[in-house]
N, C-alpha and C positions, 0 to 999 in steps of 0.2 A: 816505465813499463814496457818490455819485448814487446815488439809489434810481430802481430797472428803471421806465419809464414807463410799462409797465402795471401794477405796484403805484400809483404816483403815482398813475393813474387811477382804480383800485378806492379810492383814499383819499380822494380829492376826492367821486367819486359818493354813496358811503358817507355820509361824514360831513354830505352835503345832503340825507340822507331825514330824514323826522320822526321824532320819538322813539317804536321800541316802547314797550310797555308794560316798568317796568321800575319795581321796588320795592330799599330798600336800609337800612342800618344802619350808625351809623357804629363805629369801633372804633380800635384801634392799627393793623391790619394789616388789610385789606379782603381779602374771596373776592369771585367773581365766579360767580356759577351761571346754566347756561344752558341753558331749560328751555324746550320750545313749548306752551306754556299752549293755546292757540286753533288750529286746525285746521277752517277753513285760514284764515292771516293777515289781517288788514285789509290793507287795500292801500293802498301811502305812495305818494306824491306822487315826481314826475320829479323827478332833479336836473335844477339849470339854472346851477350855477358850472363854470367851466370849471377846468383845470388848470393851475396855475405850470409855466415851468420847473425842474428838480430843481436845488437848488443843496445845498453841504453847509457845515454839516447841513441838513436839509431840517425845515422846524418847519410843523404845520400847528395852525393858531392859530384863536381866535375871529371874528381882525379879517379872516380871508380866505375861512373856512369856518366859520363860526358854528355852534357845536351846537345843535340844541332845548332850549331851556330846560325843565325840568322842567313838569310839568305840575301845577295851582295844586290844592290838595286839595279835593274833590267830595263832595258828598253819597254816600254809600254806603249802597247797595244787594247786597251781596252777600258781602263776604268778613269771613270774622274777623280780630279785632284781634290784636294779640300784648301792645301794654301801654296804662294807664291815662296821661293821657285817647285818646293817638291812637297806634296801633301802626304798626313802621316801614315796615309794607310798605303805603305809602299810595301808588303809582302802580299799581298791579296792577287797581284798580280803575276808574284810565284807561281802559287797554286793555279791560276787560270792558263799558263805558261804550257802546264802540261796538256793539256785538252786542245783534241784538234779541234772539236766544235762543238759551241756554243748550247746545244742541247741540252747535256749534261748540267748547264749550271745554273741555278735556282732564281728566278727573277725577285720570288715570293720573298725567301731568305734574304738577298740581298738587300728588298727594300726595307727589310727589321734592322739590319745590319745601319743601313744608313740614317731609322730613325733611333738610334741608338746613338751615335753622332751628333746627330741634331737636338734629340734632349741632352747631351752632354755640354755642346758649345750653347746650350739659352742657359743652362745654370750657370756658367762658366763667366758668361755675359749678362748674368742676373746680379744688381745688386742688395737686393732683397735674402736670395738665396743664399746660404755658403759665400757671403759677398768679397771675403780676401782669400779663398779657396779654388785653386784649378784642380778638375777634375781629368785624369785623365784614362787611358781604356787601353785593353788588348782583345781583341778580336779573334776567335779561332773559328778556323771552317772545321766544326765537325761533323764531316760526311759520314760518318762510321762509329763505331763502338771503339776502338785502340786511339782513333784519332780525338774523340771523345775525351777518353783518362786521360791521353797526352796532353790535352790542355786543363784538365784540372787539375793534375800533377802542378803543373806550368803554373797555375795559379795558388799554389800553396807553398813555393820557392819563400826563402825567409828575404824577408827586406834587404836590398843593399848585398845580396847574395846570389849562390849559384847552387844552393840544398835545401831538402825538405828534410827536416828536423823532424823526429817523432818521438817526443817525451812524454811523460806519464803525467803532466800537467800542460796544458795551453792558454791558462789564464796570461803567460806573458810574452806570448808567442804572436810575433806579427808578419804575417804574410806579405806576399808583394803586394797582392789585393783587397782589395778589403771587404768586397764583394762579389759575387756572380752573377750575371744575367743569363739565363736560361736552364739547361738545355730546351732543344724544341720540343722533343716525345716524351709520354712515360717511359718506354724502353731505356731511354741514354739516362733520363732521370733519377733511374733506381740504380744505374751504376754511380752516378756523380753524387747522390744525396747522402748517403751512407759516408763515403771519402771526407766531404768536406763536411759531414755532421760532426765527424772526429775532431775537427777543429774549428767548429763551431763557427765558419766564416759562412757568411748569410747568401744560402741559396735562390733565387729570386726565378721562376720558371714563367714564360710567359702561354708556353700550350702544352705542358705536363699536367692533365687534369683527371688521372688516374687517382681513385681514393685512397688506395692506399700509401700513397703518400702526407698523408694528415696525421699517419701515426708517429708522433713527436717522441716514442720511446724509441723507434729507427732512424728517424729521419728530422733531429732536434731542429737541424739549422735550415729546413725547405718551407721556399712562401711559393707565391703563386699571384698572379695577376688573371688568372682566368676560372670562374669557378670551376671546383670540382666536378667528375663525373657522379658522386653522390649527388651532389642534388642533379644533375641532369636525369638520374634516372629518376626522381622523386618527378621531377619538370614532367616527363613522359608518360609515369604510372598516373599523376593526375589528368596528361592532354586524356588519356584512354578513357578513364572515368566519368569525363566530362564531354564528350561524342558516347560512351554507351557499347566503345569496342569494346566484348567481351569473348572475341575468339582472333585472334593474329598472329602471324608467324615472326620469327623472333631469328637475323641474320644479325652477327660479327664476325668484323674483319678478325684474319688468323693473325693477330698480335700482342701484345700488353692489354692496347687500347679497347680493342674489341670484344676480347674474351674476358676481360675482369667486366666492362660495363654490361656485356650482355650478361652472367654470369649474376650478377648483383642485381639486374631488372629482374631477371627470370625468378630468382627468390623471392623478390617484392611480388610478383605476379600472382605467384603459390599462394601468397595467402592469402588474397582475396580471388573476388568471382571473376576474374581472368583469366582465360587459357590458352596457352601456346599451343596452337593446334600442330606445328613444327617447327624446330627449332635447329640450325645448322650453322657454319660457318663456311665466309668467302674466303677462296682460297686466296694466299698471299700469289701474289708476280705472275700472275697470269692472265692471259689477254682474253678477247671476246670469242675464240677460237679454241678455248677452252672445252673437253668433254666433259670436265669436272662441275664447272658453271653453267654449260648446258643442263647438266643432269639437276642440277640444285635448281636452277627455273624452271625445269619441267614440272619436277615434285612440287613447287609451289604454285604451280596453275593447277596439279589436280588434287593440291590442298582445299581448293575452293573457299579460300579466306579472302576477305576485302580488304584489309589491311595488314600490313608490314610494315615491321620496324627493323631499320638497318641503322645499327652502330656500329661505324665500319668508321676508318680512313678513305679519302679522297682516293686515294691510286685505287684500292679495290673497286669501291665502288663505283668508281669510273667502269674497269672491264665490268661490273658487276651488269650495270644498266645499260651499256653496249648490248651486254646479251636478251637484256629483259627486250631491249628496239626489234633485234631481228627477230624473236619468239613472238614480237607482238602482241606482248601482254600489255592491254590499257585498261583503263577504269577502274584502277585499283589508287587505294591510298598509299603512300609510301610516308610514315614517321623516322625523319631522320636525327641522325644527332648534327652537333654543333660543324664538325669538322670538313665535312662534305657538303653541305646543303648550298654554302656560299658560294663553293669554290668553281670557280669558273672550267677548269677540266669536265666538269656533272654537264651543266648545265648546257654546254656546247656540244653534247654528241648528238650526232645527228639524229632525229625525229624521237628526242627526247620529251618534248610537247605532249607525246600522245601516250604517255605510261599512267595517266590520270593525275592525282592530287596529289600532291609532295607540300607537307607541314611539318615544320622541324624547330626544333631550340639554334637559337645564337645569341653569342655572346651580344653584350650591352655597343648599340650603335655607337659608332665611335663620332668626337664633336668635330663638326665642320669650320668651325677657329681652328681648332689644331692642324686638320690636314689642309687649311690655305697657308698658312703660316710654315708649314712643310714643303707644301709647294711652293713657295716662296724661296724659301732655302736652297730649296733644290734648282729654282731655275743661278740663283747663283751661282752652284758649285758649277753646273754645265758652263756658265760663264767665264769662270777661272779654269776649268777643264780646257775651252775653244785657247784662250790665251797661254795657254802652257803647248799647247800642239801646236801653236805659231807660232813658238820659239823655237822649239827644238827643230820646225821645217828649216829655218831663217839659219839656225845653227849647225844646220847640214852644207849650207852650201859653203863655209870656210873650213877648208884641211885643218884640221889642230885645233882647232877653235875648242873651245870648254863646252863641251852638253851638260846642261843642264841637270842634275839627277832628279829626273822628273817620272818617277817608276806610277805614278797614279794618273800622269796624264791620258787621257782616255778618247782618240778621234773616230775608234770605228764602234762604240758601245752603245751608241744612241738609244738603241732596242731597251737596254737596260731602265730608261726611264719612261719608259710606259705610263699612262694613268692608271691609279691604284684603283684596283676595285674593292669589293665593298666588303671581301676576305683580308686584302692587302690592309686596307684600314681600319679593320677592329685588330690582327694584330697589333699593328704598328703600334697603336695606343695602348695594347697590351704592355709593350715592349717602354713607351714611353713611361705609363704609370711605375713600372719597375724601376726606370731610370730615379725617378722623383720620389719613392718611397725611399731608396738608399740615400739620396741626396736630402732629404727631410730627418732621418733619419741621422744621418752625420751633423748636419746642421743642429741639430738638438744635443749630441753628443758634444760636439765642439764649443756649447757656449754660445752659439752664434746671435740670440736674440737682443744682443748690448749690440749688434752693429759691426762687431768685430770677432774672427772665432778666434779660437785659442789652439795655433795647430800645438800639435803632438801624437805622441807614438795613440795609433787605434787597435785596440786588441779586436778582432772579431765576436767574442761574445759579448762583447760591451756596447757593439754596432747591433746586434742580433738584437738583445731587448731594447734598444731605441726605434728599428724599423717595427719590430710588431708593435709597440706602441703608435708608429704613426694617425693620425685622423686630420686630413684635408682633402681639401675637394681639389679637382684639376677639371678645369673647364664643364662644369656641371657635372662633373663623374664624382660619387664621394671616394676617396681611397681610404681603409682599414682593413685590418685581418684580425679573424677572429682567434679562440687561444688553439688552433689545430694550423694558425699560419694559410688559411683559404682568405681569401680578399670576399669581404660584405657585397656579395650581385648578387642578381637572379639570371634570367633569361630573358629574350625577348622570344616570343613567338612569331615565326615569319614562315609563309605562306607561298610557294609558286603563285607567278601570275602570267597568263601566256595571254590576257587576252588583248594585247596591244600587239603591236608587228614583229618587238621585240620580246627576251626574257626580262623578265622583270620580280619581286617581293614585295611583299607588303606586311606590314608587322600587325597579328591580330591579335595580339593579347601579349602580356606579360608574364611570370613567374616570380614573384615575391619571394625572399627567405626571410626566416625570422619574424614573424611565424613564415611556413612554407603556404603559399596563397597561389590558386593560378586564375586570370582573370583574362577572358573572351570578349574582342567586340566582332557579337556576331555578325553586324553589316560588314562588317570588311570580309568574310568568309566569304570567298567565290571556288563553289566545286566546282571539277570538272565530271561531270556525268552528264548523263542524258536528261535528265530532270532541274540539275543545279541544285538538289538539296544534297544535303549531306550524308553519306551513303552508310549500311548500316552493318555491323561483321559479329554474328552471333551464331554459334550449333545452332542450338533453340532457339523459335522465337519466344518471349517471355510470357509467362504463364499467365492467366487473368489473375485479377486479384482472388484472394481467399484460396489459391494452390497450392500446392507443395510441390518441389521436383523430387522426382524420385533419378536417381543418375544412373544410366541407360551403360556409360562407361568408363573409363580411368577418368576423362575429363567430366569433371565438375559442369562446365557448360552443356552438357549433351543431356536431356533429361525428358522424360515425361512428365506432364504435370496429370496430378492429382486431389480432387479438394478434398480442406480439410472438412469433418464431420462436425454434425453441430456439438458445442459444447467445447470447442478447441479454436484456435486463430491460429494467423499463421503471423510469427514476429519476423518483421522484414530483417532484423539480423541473421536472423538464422531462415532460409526458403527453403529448406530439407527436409525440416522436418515440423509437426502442428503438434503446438503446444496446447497442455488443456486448460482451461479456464479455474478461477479460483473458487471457492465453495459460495460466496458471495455475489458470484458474477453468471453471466451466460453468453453464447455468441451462437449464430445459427448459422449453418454449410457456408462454406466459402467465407467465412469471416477475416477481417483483419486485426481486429479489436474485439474485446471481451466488452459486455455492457453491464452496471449492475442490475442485479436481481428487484423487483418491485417488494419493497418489506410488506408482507398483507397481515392485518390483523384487525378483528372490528371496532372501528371507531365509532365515536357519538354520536358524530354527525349525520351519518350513510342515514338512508331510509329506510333498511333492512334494521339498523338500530334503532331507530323511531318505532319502528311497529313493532319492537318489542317493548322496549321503556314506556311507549307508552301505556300500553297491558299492565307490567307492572307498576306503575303509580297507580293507575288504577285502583288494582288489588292490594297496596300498600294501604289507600287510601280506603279501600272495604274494610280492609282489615280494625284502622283505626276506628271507624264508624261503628263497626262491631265489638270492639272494646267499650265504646260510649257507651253504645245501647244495655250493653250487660253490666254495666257497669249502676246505669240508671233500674236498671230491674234487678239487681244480685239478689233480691229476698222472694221474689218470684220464685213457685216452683219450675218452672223449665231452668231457669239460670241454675238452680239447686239441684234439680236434678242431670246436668249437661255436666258439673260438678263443681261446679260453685266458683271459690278462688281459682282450681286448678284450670277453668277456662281460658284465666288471661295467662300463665303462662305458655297455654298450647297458643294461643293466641301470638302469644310472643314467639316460644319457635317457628311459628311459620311463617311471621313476619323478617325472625334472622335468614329463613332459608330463602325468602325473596331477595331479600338483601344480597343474596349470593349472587344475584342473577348482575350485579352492577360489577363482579368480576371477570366476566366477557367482556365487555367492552374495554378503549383504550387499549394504550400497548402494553402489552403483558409482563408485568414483572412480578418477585417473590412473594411480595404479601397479596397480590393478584391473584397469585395461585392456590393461596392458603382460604384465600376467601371463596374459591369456586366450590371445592370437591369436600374437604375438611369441614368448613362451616355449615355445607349444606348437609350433610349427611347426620352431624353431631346434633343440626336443628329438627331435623327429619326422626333423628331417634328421641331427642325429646316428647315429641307430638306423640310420636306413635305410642312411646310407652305411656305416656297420660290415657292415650285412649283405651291403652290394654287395660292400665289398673281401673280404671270408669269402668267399665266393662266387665271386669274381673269381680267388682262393688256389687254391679246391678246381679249378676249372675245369682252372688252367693246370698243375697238379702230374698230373692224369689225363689231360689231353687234347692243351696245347699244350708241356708240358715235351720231349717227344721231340722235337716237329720243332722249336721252337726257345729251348733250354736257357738262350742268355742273358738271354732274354726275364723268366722268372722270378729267373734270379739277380740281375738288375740292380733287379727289382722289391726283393725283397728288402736290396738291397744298399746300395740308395738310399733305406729308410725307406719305401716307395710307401705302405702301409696307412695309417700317421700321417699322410703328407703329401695323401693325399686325403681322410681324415676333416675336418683341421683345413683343407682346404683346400675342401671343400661346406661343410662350420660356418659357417667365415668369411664367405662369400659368400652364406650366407643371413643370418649376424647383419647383415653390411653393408648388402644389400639391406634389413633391417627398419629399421637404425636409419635411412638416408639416407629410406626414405620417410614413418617416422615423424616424420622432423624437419621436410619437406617437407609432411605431413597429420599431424599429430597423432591420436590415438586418444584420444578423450576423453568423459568422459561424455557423455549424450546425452538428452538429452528428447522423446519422441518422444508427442506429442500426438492424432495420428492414429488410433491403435486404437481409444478409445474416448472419447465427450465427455464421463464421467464420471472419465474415469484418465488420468494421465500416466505410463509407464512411461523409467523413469531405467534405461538399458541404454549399453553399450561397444559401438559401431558403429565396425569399422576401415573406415581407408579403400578405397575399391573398388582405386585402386592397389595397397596393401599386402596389400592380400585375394589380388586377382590374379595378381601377381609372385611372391609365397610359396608361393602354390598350386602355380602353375605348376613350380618349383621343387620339390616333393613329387613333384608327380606323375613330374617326370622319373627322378625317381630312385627311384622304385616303380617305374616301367615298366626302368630297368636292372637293379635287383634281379629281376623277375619272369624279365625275358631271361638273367640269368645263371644265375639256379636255375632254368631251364627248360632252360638247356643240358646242367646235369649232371643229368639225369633217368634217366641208364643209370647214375651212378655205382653204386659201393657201398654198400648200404643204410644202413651204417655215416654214408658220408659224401653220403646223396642227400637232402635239405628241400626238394624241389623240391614234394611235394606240397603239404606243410605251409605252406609260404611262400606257397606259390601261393593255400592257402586265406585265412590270416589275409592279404594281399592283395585278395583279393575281397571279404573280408569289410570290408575297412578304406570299398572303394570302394563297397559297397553303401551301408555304413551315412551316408556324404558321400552317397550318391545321393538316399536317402532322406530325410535331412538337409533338402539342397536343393528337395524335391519337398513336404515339408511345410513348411518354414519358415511360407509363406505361410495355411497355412491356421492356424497358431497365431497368438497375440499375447497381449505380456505377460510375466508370469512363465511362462506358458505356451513359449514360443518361448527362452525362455533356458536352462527345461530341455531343450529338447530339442535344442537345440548343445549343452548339455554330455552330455548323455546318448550321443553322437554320439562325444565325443569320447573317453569311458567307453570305448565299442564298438571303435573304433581302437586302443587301447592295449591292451584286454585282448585281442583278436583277434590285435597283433601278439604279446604276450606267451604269447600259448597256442600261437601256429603258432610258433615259435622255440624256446623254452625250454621248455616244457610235457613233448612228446615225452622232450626230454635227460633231464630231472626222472624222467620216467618211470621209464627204464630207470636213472639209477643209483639209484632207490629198488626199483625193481620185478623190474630183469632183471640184478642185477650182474654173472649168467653174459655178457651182453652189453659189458661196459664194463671187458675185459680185451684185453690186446696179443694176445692169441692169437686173441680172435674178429675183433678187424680184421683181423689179417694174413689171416685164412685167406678174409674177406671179398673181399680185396683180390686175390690167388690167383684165387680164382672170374670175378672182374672181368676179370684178366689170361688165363686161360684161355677169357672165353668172346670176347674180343676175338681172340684167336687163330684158336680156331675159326671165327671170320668171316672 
C-alpha cells in the first residue's frame, strides 16, 4: 500500500537530521526508551534530500537517506559507567558534549533513564523472568519534536538492517525493537503513537496522560503506566463535590496537556451545579515578570473565588505562583493536577507557604523496596564510575599507553545522583512498571513458563496483545490495562503541609476507578486559614430548604432564592424550579417532600357514627315493634282504617329507607352508592304513594262517593291502589336506573375541602338528584292536598294534621339539609345527609303511625266499631245541619 506523502515527507526529513544523543545495549530482544535528557535541545542541522516517489513497498535505505553514523567514543567528562572497561551507554555523553552547562540537562529524565536500566539489568539477572533471555535498550534524548521522530524512525529500522520498510501488511514485519518506552508528554506522544500504531509495535508512555490517547481507532498500539487525564478530571469534579466548591476559576497550561484537561473538566462542570466563574490560560515560557501573568492574577483576585483549579505543567506553573507570591494573594485554595503539585521547582519558590491550601491528585506512591533496591544499584554504578576515572588518571601519565574507551566514565557528575524526590519516584516506578509489562509480556509470548523460552523472530502485534493481557503485581502495585490500553489506578489525594519547619504532603484520601469512588480522611485535612476549617467558594449562599433559585445570571450559581408555594416541593434534582404535588398528595410552603392526603370518609367507629346508628336501630327497632303491634290488632278498626295490609308495606319502605342510612358509613364503594340516594328515594315513593292512595280511599268514601258512586266502585274494582303504588314505584325505579346507567353513582374523590384530606364520598348525578326529587316532591304535595281535603272528616279517619306535620317536617329537614351542606365538609357533610335523612323517616313514621300506636296501646275504648260508627253519625249529622 503507497505510504500518504506526507508520512513519506516526515520520513525523508527525519531521517536527514543528525543524530541525537542516544546510548544503547545489545541483547536478544532491544527496548527503546525515550527520554529528553536536555532542555532545551541542540539544534540539528536542515534536511537537504529531497523525497522519492512512494512505491510499494516503499524501503528507506542508507544509499538514499543515509543515517548518522554513531558517534566515535569521547573522552568523558560527566556520566557513570555501567561496566568494566566502558559501559554501554557511551553516546549520552555526545549529546552532553555539546552544552557548556549543566543547566540545560534534565536530572528528572536522567533519573528515568537510569531506572530504565535498572529494571532491564534485574530481568536480565532474573531467573524467574525471561530466564535464557537478555534484554537489551537504545536510549534516545528526545529534547524536541524532530529529535523525537528521529528516534522512532530509529526504532522501526527492520532487524539486522539499515530501512524502514513500509508494506501494505506488517503481520511479518520485525523491527529492531520490539517495544517503546515513553515518550515523556502528550505533545511528542501524539506524534510517536500514530507512526508506530502503523506498525503495531507496542507504545508504552510513562507521563503521556492525555485522553485522547485511549482512542484505539488512532492510536492501536499506545499503553500507559500513568493514569489518564480522563479520570483525573473525573478525580477533581468529585474533590469539588465533596468540599461543596461550587463557583472556581478554572487555569491551563497553553499546551496539549493543559488545554485538552481543562477543556474536558470545563464540560464535566457544565452540567452539573458548578460554575467557572473565569476561566483562562497560563501563558507558555514566561517568567514572573510577565504582564501577561500579572494581568491573569489580577483578574483572579477580583474574581473573588476561593478556589482554583490549575491544570498546568510544572514550568508554567512555577512562573504562574512566582507571581501569585509577589501579588500576595493567600487563603485561597489551589486544586492541582498530578504534574506540578510534587515537583519540587513549585514547591521551593520562595514564600510559596503563604498562597493558602494546595490539594491536588498524584499518581499511586511509588514502593520503598523498589527505590532501596535502586539505591542500591545506583551506589554501584558510582562505584564502577570512581574506578573507571582511576584508570584512565593512571593511563594518562604513560605516552602511548592504550586509554581505556571508557566514554561513561563520569568524575565531575556527582550532582547527577541526587536523592530522588517524591516526583523522581513515582515516575521512576512509572518507568519501571513499563519495563516489566513488556518483559511479562514477551515472557508469555516466548513460552517462558516450562522454564526455558523459545527465542524466535517477535512480530510486534503479537507482543501488543500479550502486554495488554498482562495481570501482576510488582511490589504491591497491581499492573493491568484496561481495553483502551490505560493501566487499572486511581489517585492518591495529597495535601500541602507547611506546618513543620519544612515542605511537606500528606495523602488524604484516595480516588478509586472501576467503579469511579473518591474517599476522604477527614483528620488528615489541615487548612490553611484563619479558622482551620475548610473554606467555602460559592455565588450564592445556598437557599434554605423548600427554595427555589431563581438565576439572577449566565451562571447557574448566582441566584435568588424563592419558596416554593404550598402544594409543590422542591426535588433536590432539579433547585430551579417547584414541582407540584400529585392529586393524592399535599406539601405546605417551603416543602421538600409531598405528604399523602388523609383518605376521610365516615367510618363506624367515629362518635359522630355512633350517635347516628344509634338513632337508627332505634327506629329500625320501632319500626319492627310496630309491625308486631298491627299485626296483633289487623281486624281492629284503626289497623283497618290506617289501611289494613297496605300498612306493613308502608311499614316496610321506611324501614328500606332507614336501611339507606347504613350507606354513609365505611369507605364508599358502588353498591354504597346505590344504597344511599336510589334505595332511599324508590322507598320514600313507595310510602308516600300508599299514603296518597289511603287518602285518595278516605276522601272519595266521605265526600265524592254520593255524587259519584261508580267512581269509587270502579276504583276498587280495577285494583286502583296496587296499580298506582306499583305504578309511582316503577317509574321512579325506571327513572333511577335509566339515569344511573346514563351517570353512574360512584365513588368520588373529592380533593377540594381541604389540601391535607381527600374525602372519598358517593356524589349522585345532578340529573338523578334532580328527577328523583322532583318526583318526591310531587307526591308529597299530592299527599299534603289529599289529607288536606279530609280535614272535616271524622276524627277516627282525619291525619290530615299529623301528615301535614311529619310533611313539614320532612321539608324542613331537606331545607335545612340544603342550606348547610355547604358550610360542612368531610365526614362532616356525610353526617349531616344522613342525619337528614334520619329526620324524614322518623318524622314520616311518627306523623302516620305513631298516633294509630297510640290509641290501640293507650285508648282501646277508641279502636272499637262502636266508637267509629257513632264518630261517623256525628260527621253525618253535622253535614246535615249545614
Amino acid at each position: 500500500m503507497p505510504l500518504p506523502a506526507w508520512l513519506c515527507l516526515c520520513l525523508c526529513l527525519c531521517l536527514c537530521l543528525c543524530l541525537c544523543a542516544a546510548a544503547g545495549s545489545p541483547g536478544d530482544y532491544r527496548l527503546t526508551g525515550l527520554f529528553p535528557l536536555h532542555v532545551p535541545c541542540t539544534r540539528f542541522p536542515r534536511p537537504h534530500h529531497s523525497c522519492p516517489a512512494p512505491a510499494s513497498p516503499i524501503a528507506i535505505t542508507p544509499a538514499l537517506h543515509p543515517l548518522p553514523p554513531s558517534p566515535s567514543p569521547l573522552p568523558c567528562t560527566r556520566f557513570p559507567h555501567r561496566h568494566h572497561p566502558c559501559p554501554p551507554l557511551s553516546s549520552l555523553n555526545t549529546a552532553l558534549r555539546s552544552h557548556s552547562s549543566a543547566a540545560s540537562f534534565s536530572n528528572h529524565f536522567y533519573c528515568l533513564a537510569q531506572t530504565m536500566r535498572f529494571a532491564l539489568e534485574e530481568i536480565n539477572n532474573s531467573s524467574a523472568l525471561l530466564p535464557n533471555v537478555t534484554l537489551g535498550y537504545d536510549i534516545h534524548d528526545t529534547c524536541s519534536e524532530p529529535a523525537n521522530l528521529h528516534a522512532t524512525l530509529r526504532a522501526l529500522v527492520r532487524k539486522g538492517g539499515q530501512e524502514v520498510e513500509v508494506l501494505s501488511s506488517f503481520l511479518c514485519y520485525e523491527p529492531d525493537v520490539v517495544a517503546v518506552i515513553g515518550p515523556h508528554s502528550s505533545q511528542l506522544a501524539l506524534t510517536t503513537a500514530p507512526v508506530l500504531g502503523l506498525f503495531l509495535v507496542p507504545l508504552i508512555s510513562y507521563e503521556a496522560s492525555l485522553e485522547t490517547l485511549s482512542l484505539k481507532r488512532f492510536y492501536p498500539s499506545f499503553l500507559r503506566t500513568i493514569p489518564s487525564d480522563g479520570q483525573q478530571v473525573k478525580a477533581i469534579f468529585q474533590l469539588l463535590q465533596h468540599f461543596g466548591w461550587t463557583w472556581v476559576v478554572l487555569l491551563g497550561s497553553d499546551d496539549t496537556y493543559g488545554r485538552a484537561s481543562s477543556e474536558a473538566l470545563y464540560t464535566l462542570l457544565t452540567t452539573s451545579d458548578i460554575c467557572v466563574a473565569y476561566r483562562s490560560t497560563i501563558p507558555a515560557n514566561k517568567d514572573s515578570s510577565s504582564p501577561e501573568l500579572h494581568s491573569l492574577v489580577r483578574i483572579l483576585t477580583e474574581a473573588r473565588v476561593n478556589v482554583t483549579i490549575v491544570f498546568s505543567d510544572a514550568q508554567s506553573a512555577r512562573s504562574f505562583f512566582e507571581v501569585v507570591v509577589k501579588r500576595n494573594v493567600t487563603g485561597m485554595v489551589w486544586v492541582g493536577s498530578e504534574d506540578w503539585v510534587l515537583d519540587q521547582a513549585i514547591w521551593q519558590v520562595p514564600g510559596i507557604q503563604s498562597i493558602g491550601s494546595v490539594i491536588a491528585m498524584s499518581v499511586e506512591k511509588a514502593e520503598s523496596a523498589m527505590l532501596e533496591r535502586f539505591e542500591s544499584w545506583k551506589a554501584a554504578e558510582e562505584g564502577a564510575a570512581a574506578e573507571c576515572a582511576g584508570s584512565m588518571e593512571a593511563g594518562e601519565g604513560s605516552e602511548g599507553s592504550t586509554q581505556p574507551n571508557c566514554t561513561q566514565c563520569c568524575t565531575g557528575c556527582h550532582w547527577f545522583t541526587a536523592a530522588h524526590s517524591v516526583y523522581d519516584a513515582q515516575s521512576s516506578f512509572r518507568v519501571y512498571s513499563a519495563v516489566y509489562a513488556v518483559a511479562h509480556g514477551l515472557h508469555d509470548l516466548l513460552g517462558c513458563a516450562s522454564g526455558m523460552c523459545s527465542k524466535g523472530p517477535v512480530y510486534p502485534w503479537q507482543l501488543l496483545q500479550k502486554i495488554k493481557q498482562v495481570n501482576f503485581t510488582l511490589y504491591k502495585s497491581h499492573i493491568s490495562f484496561d481495553a483502551s490500553g490505560d493501566i487499572c489506578q486511581g489517585y492518591d489525594i495529597v495535601m500541602w503541609n507547611w506546618s513543620g519547619p519544612s515542605w511537606a504532603f500528606d495523602v488524604i484520601g484516595r480516588f478509586h476507578v472501576n467503579p469511579d469512588r473518591l474517599s476522604i480522611d477527614n483528620d488528615k485535612l489541615l487548612w490553611h486559614t484563619e479558622d482551620g476549617q475548610a473554606p467555602t467558594s460559592m455565588c450564592t449562599e445556598p437557599c434554605q430548604p423548600g427554595e427555589r433559585r431563581l438565576q439572577t445570571n449566565r451562571h447557574r450559581c448566582c441566584f435568588n432564592c424563592v419558596a416554593c408555594p404550598s402544594g409543590t416541593f422542591l426535588n433536590r434534582s432539579d433547585l430551579y424550579s417547584c414541582q407540584h404535588c400529585g392529586a393524592e398528595e399535599w406539601a405546605p410552603e417551603r416543602s421538600e417532600v409531598c405528604f399523602n392526603r388523609t383518605v376521610e370518609f365516615l367510618s363506624w367507629s367515629g362518635p359522630m357514627s355512633w350517635a347516628l346508628l344509634i338513632p337508627t336501630a332505634l327506629l329500625m327497632l320501632l319500626m319492627a315493634g310496630l309491625a308486631v303491634l298491627f299485626a296483633l290488632n289487623a281486624s281492629t278498626p284503626v289497623v283497618k282504617s290506617a289501611g289494613g295490609k297496605m300498612c306493613f308495606l308502608m311499614l316496610g319502605a321506611l324501614a328500606c329507607a332507614c336501611s339507606s342510612l347504613l350507606g354513609y358509613f365505611g369507605e364508599p364503594t358502588q353498591h354504597m352508592c346505590l344504597l344511599q340516594h336510589p334505595v332511599y328515594v324508590i322507598s320514600l315513593t313507595i310510602f308516600l304513594s300508599c299514603v296518597a292512595t289511603r287518602s285518595f280511599q278516605i276522601v272519595c268514601i266521605f265526600k265524592l262517593n254520593a255524587r259519584w258512586p261508580a267512581l269509587y266502585e270502579a276504583w276498587l274494582r280495577r285494583r286502583g291502589p296496587v296499580l298506582f303504588v306499583a305504578a309511582s314505584t316503577l317509574c321512579q325505579a325506571a327513572l333511577c336506573v335509566a339515569l344511573e346507567a346514563a351517570e353512574p353513582s360512584v365513588p368520588h374523590r373529592n380533593y377540594g375541602i381541604s389540601a391535607q384530606r381527600v374525602l372519598l364520598e358517593c356524589v349522585p348525578s345532578s340529573a338523578v338528584s334532580q328527577a328523583t326529587t322532583a318526583c318526591t316532591v310531587l307526591l308529597s304535595a299530592v299527599c299534603f292536598a289529599l289529607s288536606y281535603a279530609g280535614k272535616d272528616l271524622p276524627a277516627s279517619y282525619n291525619e290530615a294534621k299529623c301528615l301535614t306535620c311529619s310533611l313539614l317536617l320532612h321539608l324542613a329537614g331537606s331545607a335545612v339539609f340544603l342550606c348547610t351542606q355547604d358550610a360542612f365538609s368531610g365526614r362532616e357533610q356525610a353526617a349531616v345527609q344522613a342525619l337528614s335523612t334520619l329526620c324524614t323517616v322518623a318524622a314520616l313514621l311518627a306523623g302516620f303511625f305513631l298516633p294509630k300506636a297510640f290509641v290501640i296501646l293507650l285508648r282501646p275504648h277508641r279502636n272499637t266499631p262502636e266508637h267509629f260508627q257513632e264518630a261517623i253519625q256525628r260527621y253525618t249529622r253535622r253535614l246535615a245541619a249545614a
